[in-house]
N, C-alpha and C positions, 0 to 999 in steps of 0.2 A: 504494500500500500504506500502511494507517495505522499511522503507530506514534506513540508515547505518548515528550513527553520526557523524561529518566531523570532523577532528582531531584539526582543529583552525578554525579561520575566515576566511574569501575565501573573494575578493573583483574582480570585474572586471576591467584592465585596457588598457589602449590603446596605440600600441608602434609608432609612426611615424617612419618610415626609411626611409631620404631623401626626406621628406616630401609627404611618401607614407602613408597611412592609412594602419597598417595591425590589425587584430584581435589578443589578448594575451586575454586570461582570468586565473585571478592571482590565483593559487591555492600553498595547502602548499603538500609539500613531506611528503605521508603517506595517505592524503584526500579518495584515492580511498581504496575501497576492505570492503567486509562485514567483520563485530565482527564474526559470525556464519556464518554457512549452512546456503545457500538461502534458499527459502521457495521448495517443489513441484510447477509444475506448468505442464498447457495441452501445453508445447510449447518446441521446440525442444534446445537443449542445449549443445555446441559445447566445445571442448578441448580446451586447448592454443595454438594459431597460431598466428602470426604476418601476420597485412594485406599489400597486398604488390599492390592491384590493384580494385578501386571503379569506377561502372558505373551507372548511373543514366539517363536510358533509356529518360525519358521522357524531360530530361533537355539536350538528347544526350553527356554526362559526360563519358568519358572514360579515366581513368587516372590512373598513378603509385603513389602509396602514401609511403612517407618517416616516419620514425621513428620521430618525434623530443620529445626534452626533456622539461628542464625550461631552461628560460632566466637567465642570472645575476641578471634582478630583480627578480626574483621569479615567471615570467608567465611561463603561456605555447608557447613555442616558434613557428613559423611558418616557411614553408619552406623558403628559400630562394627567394631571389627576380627571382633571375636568373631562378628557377622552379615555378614559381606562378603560372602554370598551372599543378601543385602538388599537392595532399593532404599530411597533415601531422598526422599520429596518434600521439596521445602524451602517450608515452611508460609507462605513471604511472598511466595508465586507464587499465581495460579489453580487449583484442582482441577479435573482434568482433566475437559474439555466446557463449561468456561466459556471467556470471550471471552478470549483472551491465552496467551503460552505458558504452561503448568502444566509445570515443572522437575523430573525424578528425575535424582538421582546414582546412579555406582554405583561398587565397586572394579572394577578390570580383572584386580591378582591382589592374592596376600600371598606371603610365603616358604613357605607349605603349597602353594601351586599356584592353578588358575584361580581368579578371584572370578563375580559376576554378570553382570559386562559384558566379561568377556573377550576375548569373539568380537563385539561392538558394532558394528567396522569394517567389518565380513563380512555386517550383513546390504543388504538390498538395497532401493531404489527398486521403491515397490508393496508393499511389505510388511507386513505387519497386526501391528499392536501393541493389544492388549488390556488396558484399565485398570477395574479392580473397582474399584466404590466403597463406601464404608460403606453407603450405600443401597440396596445389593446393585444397583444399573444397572450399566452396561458403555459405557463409552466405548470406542468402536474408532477408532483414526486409521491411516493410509497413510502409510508413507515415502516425503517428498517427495525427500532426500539426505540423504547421509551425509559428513561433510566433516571435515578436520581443520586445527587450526590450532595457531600457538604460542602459548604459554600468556600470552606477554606481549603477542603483540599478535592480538588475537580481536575480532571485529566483535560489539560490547558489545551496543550498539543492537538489530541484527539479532535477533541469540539471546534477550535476555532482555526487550526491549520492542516488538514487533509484535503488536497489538493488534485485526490487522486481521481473524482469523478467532478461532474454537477450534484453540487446535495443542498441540503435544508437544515437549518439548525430553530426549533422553537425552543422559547426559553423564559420559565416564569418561577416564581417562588414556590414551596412545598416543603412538606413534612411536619413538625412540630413549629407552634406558635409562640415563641418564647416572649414578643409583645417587647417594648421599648425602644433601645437601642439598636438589638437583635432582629427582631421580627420576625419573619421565616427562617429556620436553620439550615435547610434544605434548598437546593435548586434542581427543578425539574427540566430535563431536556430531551428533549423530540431530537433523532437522529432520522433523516429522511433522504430519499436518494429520487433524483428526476428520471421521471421514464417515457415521457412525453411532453413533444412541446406542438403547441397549435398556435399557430399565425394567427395576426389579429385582420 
């Protein structure tokens, strides 16, 4: 499997806002994108487009997804509270159907109840995730697994530099609620691979 080495250390961290729990996983400006040419591969492999709308039939997910950047501290930022029924792509990844993971965050909830990714955990291996792009094309990719880890120690590498196909990375908070500073102890991640792409 090719993966691409990562330009520094990468650490996962966790931001409270208003003592909301949301998802940041800390990466450095530069982390993504291969040294070379990806490898060939039997899997279809899509231009640059910005994705602007992801559905997740089985979890019934239909939603408009934002750009977002890094935080001041150095994560990846998540949408607004105000849109926590948003995804956010983080614009220093792939768009989805190019060679590398392409990265959305989401909320899991707020103190009003569910977010976007609430149900994240739940869905399943084989499962179709559909990404709209500005282009009006459609990346579809299959869930390879669904995995969770702790926020401090999370396979950096894996998740944000494998290079070796077109994949998908979703990403939201889970596990125990430890509330404060903390918040979610857990980060939930959707590993997904594209297996078609349809022209807009």
């Amino acid at each position: 499997m090719a993966k691409r080495k990562l330009a520094g250390p990468l650490a996962a961290v966790l931001i409270a806002v208003g003592g909301i729990a949301t998802f940041a996983g800390a990466v450095e400006k530069g982390a993504f994108g291969p040294d070379d040419v990806a490898p060939p591969g039997q899997f279809p492999v899509m231009d640059p487009s910005r994705p602007v709308e992801i559905k997740i039939p089985s979890l019934k997910v239909d939603a408009k997804i934002d750009d977002v950047g890094m935080a001041d501290d150095g994560s990846i930022a998540v949408p607004p509270l105000a849109r926590h029924n948003q995804a956010g792509w983080y614009d220093k990844s792939p768009t989805p159907g190019q060679y590398g993971p392409a990265v959305l965050v989401g909320h899991a909830d707020t103190h009003t109840g569910p977010s976007i990714f609430h149900d994240l955990s739940k869905v399943k291996p084989g499962a179709r995730v559909e990404v709209v792009r500005r282009d009006d094309s459609v990346a579809i990719f299959e869930v390879n697994s669904v995995e969770k880890f702790k926020k401090a120690d999370q396979p950096i590498e894996r998740i944000y530099a494998d290079f070796s196909r077109p994949a998908l990375r979703l990403i939201t908070c889970g596990g125990e609620f430890k509330g404060g500073s903390i918040g979610y102890v857990d980060n939930i991640v959707v590993f997904a691979s594209l297996i078609e792409a349809k022209d807009g």
